[in-house]
PASEBA-1860 file (N, C-alpha, C; in nm, 3 decimals):
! residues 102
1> XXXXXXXX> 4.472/13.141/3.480/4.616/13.131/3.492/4.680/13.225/3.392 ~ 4.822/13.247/3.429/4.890/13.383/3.336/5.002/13.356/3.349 ~ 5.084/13.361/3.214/5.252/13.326/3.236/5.316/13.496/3.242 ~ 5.433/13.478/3.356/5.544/13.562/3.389/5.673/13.505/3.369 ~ 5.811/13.596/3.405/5.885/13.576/3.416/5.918/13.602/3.555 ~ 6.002/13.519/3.604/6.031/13.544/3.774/6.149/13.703/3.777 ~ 6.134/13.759/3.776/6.175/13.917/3.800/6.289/13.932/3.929 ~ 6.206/13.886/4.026/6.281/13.859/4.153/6.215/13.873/4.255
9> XXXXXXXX> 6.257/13.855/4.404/6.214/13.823/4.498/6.144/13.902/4.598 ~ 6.066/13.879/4.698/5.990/14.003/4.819/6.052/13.955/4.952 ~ 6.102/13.989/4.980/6.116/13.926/5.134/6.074/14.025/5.224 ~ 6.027/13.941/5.294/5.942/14.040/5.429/5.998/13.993/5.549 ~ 6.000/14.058/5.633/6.067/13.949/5.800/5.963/13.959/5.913 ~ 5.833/14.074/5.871/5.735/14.048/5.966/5.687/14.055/5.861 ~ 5.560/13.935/5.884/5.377/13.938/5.825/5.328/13.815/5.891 ~ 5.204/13.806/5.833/5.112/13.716/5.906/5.166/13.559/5.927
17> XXXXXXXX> 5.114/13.514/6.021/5.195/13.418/6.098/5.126/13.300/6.006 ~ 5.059/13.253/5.963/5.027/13.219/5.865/5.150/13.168/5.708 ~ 5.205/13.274/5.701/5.339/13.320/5.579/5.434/13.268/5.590 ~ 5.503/13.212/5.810/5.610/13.217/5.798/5.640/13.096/5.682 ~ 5.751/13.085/5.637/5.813/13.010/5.533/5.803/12.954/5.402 ~ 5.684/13.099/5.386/5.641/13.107/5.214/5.736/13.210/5.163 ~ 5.778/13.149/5.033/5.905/13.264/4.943/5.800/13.287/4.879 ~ 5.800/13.441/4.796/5.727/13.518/4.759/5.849/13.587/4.653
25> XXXXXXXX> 5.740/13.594/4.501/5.824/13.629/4.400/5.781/13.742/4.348 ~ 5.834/13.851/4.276/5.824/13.929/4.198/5.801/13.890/4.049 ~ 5.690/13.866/4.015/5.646/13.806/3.845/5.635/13.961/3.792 ~ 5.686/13.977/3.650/5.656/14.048/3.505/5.573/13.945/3.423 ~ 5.468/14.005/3.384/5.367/13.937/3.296/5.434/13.921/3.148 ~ 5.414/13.839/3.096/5.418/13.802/2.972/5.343/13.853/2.811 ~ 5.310/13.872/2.730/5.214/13.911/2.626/5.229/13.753/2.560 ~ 5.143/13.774/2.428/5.128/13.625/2.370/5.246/13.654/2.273
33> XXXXXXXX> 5.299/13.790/2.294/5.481/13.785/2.137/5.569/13.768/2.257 ~ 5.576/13.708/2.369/5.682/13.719/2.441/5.734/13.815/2.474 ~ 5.694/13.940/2.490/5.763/14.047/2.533/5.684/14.072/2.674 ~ 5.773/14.122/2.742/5.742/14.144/2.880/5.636/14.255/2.915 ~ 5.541/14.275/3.007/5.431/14.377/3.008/5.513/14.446/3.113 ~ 5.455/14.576/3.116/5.500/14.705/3.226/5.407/14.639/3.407 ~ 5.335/14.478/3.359/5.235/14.496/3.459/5.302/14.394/3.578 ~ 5.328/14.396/3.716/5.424/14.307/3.781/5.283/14.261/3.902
41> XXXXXXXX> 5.315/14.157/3.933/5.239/14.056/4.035/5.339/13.995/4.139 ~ 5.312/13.987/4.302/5.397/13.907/4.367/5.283/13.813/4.434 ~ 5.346/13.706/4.382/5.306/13.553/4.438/5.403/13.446/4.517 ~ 5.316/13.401/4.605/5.365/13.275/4.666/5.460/13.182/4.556 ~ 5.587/13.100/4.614/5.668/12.997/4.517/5.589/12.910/4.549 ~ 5.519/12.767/4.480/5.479/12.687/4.561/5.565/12.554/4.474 ~ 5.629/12.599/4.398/5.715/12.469/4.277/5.887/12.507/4.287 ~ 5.955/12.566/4.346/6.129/12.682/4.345/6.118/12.704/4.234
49> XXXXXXXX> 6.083/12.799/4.188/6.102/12.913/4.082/6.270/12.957/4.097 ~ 6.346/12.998/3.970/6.386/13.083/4.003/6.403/13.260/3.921 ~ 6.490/13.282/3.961/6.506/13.441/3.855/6.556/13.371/3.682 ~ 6.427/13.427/3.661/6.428/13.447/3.469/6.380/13.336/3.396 ~ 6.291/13.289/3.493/6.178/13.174/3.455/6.112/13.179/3.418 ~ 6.041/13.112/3.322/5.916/13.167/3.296/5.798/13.063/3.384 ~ 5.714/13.118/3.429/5.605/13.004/3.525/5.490/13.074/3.475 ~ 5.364/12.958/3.530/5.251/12.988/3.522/5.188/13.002/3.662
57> XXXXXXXX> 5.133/13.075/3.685/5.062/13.085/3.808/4.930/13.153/3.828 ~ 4.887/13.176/3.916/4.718/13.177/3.920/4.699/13.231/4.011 ~ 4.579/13.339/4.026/4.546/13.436/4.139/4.392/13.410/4.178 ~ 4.358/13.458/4.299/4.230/13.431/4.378/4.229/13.301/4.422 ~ 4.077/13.230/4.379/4.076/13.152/4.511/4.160/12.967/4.428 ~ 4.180/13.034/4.286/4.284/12.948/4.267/4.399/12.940/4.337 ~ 4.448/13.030/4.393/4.570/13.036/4.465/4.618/12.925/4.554 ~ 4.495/12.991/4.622/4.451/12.917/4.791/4.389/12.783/4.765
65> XXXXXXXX> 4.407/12.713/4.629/4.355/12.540/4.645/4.491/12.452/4.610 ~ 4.616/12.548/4.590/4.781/12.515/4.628/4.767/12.401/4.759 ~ 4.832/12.296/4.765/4.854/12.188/4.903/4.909/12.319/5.003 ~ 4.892/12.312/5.092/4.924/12.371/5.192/4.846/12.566/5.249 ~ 4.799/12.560/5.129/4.751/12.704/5.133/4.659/12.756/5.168 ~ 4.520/12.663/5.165/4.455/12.715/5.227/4.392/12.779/5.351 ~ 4.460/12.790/5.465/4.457/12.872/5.490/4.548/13.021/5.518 ~ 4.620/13.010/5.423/4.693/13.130/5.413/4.632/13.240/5.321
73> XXXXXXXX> 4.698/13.392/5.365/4.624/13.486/5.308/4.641/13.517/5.203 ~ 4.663/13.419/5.044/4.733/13.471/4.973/4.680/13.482/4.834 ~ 4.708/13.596/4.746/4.582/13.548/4.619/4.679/13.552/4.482 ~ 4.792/13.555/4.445/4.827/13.471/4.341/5.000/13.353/4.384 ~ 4.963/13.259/4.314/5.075/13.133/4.346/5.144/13.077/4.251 ~ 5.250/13.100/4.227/5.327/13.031/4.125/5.314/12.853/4.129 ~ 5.222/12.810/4.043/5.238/12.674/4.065/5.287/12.581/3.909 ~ 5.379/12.599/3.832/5.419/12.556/3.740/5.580/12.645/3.707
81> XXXXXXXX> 5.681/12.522/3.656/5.757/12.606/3.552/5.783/12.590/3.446 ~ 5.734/12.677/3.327/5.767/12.625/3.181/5.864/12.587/3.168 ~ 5.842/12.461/3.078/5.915/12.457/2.984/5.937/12.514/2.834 ~ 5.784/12.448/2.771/5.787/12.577/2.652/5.657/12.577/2.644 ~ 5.659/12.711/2.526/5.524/12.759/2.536/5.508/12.776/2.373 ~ 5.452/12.681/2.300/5.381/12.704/2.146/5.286/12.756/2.101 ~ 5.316/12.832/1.997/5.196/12.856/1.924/5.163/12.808/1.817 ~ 5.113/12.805/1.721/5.032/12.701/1.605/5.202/12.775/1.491
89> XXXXXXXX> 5.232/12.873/1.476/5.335/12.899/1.377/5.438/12.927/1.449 ~ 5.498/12.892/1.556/5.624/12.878/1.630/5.659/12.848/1.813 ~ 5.746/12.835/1.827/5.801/12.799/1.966/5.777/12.998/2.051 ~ 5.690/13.007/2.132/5.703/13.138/2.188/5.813/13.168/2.313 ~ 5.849/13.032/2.379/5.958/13.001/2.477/5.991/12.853/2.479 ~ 6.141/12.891/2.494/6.163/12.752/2.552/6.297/12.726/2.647 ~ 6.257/12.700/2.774/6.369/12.683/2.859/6.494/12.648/2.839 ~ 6.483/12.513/2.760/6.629/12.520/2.697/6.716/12.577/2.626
97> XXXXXX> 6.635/12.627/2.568/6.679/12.772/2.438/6.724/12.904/2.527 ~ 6.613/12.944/2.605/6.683/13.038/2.733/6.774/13.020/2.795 ~ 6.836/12.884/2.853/6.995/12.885/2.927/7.080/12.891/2.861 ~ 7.054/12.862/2.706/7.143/12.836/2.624/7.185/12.968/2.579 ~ 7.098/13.047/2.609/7.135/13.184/2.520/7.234/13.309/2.670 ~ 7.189/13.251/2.788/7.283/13.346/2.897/7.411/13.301/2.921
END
């Protein structure tokens, strides 16, 4: 598993029939100082994410053991949304602290 921030959204209007009525997100990876990586992932929502979240989610055949997923074609899934994220000498996120600050 790997924390992002929800970036924003993919919408597609054709793909596999399988998909119809999976939302699909645009994740930015995280580092362990909280700063955002140059590296981006789009995954299945499987919890409503939204823009500037931070979630945890999981790729391969973790994906696909999501309720409903297996058999869909899909290999990473947003299945969590932080709240916060500690480290042994401080708070690295925290949701409440994030609304509070936009």
């Amino acid at each position: 598993m790997q924390i992002a921030r929800v970036y924003g959204t993919v919408v597609s209007n054709y793909k596999d029939s399988n998909l119809t009525g999976t939302k699909f997100l645009l994740l930015q990876l995280v580092d362990l100082e909280g700063q955002l990586l140059s590296d981006y992932e789009v995954a299945t929502d499987t919890v409503g994410a939204g823009i500037d979240e931070w979630v945890l989610f999981t790729r391969g055949s973790g994906a696909r053991q999501v309720r409903d997923s297996t058999d869909r074609p899909i290999d990473a899934a947003v299945i969590a949304i932080i709240d916060t994220v500690s480290l042994s000498d401080r708070t690295l996120y925290s949701k409440k602290y994030s609304e509070r600050m936009q």
